[in-house]
N, C-alpha and C positions, 0 to 999 in steps of 0.2 A: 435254708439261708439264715435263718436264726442264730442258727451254732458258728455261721463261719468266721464272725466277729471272735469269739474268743478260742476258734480254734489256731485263729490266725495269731493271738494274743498268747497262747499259751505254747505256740511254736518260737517268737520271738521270745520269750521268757528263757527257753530253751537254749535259745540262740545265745542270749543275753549271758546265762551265764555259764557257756562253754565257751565263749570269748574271755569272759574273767578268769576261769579255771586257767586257761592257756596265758595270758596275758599275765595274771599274779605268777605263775610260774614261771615265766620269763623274768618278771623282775628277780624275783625270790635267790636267782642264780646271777644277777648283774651284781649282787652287793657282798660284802667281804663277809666271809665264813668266822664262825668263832668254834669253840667247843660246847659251849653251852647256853644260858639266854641272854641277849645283849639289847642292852635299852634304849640304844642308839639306831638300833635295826628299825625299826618303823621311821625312823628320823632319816637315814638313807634311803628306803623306800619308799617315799616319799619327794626325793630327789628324783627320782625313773620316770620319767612321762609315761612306760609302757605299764608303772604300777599304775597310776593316775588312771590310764585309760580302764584297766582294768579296775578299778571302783566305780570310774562312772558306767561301766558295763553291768556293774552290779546293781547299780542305781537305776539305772533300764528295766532291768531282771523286776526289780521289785514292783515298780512301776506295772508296767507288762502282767504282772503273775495278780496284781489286783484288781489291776482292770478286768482279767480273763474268769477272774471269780465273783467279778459283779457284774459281768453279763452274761454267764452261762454256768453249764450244772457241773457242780464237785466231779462230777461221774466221767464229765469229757475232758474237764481240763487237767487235774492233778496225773492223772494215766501218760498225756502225752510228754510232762516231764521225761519220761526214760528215755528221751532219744535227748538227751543231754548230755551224756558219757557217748555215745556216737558224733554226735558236732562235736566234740570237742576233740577226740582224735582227730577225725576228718580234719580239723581246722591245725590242728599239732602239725600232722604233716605235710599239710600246706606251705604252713609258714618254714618248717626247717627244710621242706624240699625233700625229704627222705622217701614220701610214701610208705601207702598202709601197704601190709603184706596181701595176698590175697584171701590167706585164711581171716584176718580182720575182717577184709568187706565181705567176706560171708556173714561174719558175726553181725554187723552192719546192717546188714539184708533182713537180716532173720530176725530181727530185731523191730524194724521196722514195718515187716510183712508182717510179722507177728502181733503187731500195734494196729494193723490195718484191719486184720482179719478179726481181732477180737472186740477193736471199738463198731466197726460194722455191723458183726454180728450181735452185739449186747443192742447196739439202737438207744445208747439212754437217751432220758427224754427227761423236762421235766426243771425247773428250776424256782424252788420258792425261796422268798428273801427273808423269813423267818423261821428261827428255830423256837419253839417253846422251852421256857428255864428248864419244864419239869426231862424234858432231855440233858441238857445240860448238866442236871443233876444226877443222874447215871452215867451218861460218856465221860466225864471228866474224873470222878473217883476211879471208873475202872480201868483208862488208859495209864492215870496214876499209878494203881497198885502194879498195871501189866509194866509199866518201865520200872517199876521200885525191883518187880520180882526178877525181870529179864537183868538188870543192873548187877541184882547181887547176886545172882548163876555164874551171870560172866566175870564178875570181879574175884568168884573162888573159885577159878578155871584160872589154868596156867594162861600162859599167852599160846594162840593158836586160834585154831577152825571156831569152835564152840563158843571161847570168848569173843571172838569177832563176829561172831551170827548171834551171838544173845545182844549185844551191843549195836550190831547192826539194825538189831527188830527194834531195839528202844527207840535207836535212830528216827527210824520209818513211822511209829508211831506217833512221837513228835513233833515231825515233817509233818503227816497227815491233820492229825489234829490242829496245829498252825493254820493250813491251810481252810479247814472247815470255820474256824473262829474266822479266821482274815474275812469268808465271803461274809460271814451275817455283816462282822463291823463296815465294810463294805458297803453294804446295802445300807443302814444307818447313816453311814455317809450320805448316799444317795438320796436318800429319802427324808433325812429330819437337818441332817448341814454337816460340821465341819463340830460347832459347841457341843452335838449329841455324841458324835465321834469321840471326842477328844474324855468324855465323862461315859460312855459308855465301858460296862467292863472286859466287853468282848477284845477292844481295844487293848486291852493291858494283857490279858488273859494271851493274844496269840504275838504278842512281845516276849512275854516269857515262854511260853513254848516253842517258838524260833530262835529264842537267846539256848534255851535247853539244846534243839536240838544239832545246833552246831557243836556245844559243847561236845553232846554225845558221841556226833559225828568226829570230832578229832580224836577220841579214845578209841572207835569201832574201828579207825583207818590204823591208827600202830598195836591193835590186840595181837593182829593175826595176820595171814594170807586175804589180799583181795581178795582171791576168788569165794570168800566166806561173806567177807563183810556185805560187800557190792549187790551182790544179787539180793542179797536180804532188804537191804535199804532199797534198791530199786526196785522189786516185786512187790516188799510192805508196803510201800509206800503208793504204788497204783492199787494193788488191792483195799487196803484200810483205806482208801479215799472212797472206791465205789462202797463199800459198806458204810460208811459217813453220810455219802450220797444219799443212799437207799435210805436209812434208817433215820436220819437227823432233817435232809431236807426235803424228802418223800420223792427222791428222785426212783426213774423207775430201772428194768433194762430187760432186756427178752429172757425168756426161760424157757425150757422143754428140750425141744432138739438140739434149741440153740445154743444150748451149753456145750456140744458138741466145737461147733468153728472155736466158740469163744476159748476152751479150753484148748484147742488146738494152737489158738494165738497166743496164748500163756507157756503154751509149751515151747512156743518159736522163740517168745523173749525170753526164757529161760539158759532156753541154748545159747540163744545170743549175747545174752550180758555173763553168761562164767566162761564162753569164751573172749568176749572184750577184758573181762579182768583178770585172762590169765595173762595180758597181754604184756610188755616187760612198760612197752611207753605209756599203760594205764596205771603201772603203779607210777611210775617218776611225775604223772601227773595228780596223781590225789595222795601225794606225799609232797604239798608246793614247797614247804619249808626245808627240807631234809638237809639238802646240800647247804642254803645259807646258814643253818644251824649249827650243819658239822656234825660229825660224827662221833657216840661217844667209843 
């Protein structure tokens, strides 16, 4: 019963922002096309109630995804992120009435059995609300130098597979690491107010590696092929959380045979997210700008 509060928390996160994903891309295609950037585009965007709805969607998400990292372990909540590219087709073709094909809701399935099988099997446990600096002091140089190195692999990589999976891991890193900062400041919240929030540096610290990792995120998404980027950002990003988990807030999770299902449910979302990103309405939606942009 412990975990159902922020599992519940970390599904509506989910929710939250596969509604925005869908939502922003609705607007994205209401407003007039140019050839290249127009400074007027967020000023029409703005005009859309269904952009609007889709930031306060955002605003949920964020809500949502903080709450779920101050009540429960990095291990259970940042993993069930993945089914975020699943609602949000699901909810794509809801709204335009088209429906997924069947080969989708396999991907859909496997995806999510796959999420089942291996949060089950691992069992984490475990939620403390402090990290010690002297962690801090190793995770943060070495996630650095990992996105400085994956950065400039992919940046002298033509455009394709390899620059969109070097890009993608920076991505995921990012994400992850954001996420471990968010829970401590989180708990500072909780525990000392709103003045120790506002002056602590964890605060500042997972600002800026959420500002990174959207950056990162809109360079991984035009390097290359989805099917490169997506899986890396989605896999890095549950992976490097349970190792965050483990290692920073002494969360735990089964080992021995267990690795067996858990591996087995790695292998299922595997399948299932490079099949959802081969998918043709997975690119048009994590390409929300494309059309308003224009083509060069």
């Amino acid at each position: 019963m412990r975990t159902l509060l922020p599992v519940v928390l970390a599904l509506c996160t989910a929710l939250a922002n596969a509604f925005a994903t869908v939502l922003q891309r609705m607007a994205a295609l209401s407003v007039p096309s140019s050839q290249g950037l127009r400074l007027g585009l967020l000023r029409d965007l703005a005009r859309r109630p269904v952009w609007l709805a889709g930031m306060a969607a955002v605003l949920v998400s964020a809500v949502c995804q903080a709450a779920a990292l101050a009540t429960g372990p990095l291990t259970i909540v940042q993993p069930l992120f993945v089914l975020e590219l699943p609602f949000a087709l699901v909810i794509a073709s809801l709204l335009s009435r088209s429906g997924l094909p069947r080969p989708a809701w396999a991907a859909v399935g496997a995806v999510v059995v796959g999420l089942g099988v291996g949060l089950a099997a691992a069992d984490p446990t475990g939620n403390r609300t402090h990290v010690p600096i002297s962690r801090w002091a190793v995770t943060l140089p070495v996630c650095a130098a990992l996105v400085a190195v994956l950065i400039t692999v992919g940046l002298r990589r033509p455009h394709g597979r390899t620059r969109a999976a070097c890009l993608g891991l920076a991505t995921a890193i990012s994400y992850a690491l954001t996420a471990a900062l968010m829970k401590q400041a989180m708990h500072i919240l909780d525990l000392e107010g709103l003045g120790a929030f506002l002056t602590a540096w964890q605060t500042y610290a997972f600002a800026v590696a959420g500002a990174g990792a959207l950056f990162l995120l809109g360079h991984a998404l035009q390097s290359g092929p989805l099917v490169a980027s997506q899986p890396a950002i989605t896999l890095g990003d549950a992976l490097l959380s349970l190792t965050f988990g483990v290692v920073l807030y002494e969360e735990s999770v089964r080992t021995g045979w267990w690795l067996v299902p858990e591996l087995a449910g790695l292998a299922l979302i595997a399948t299932g997210a490079v099949a959802l990103a081969r998918l043709p309405l997975t690119a048009s939606l994590m390409a929300p700008g494309q059309e308003a942009a224009g083509r060069r």
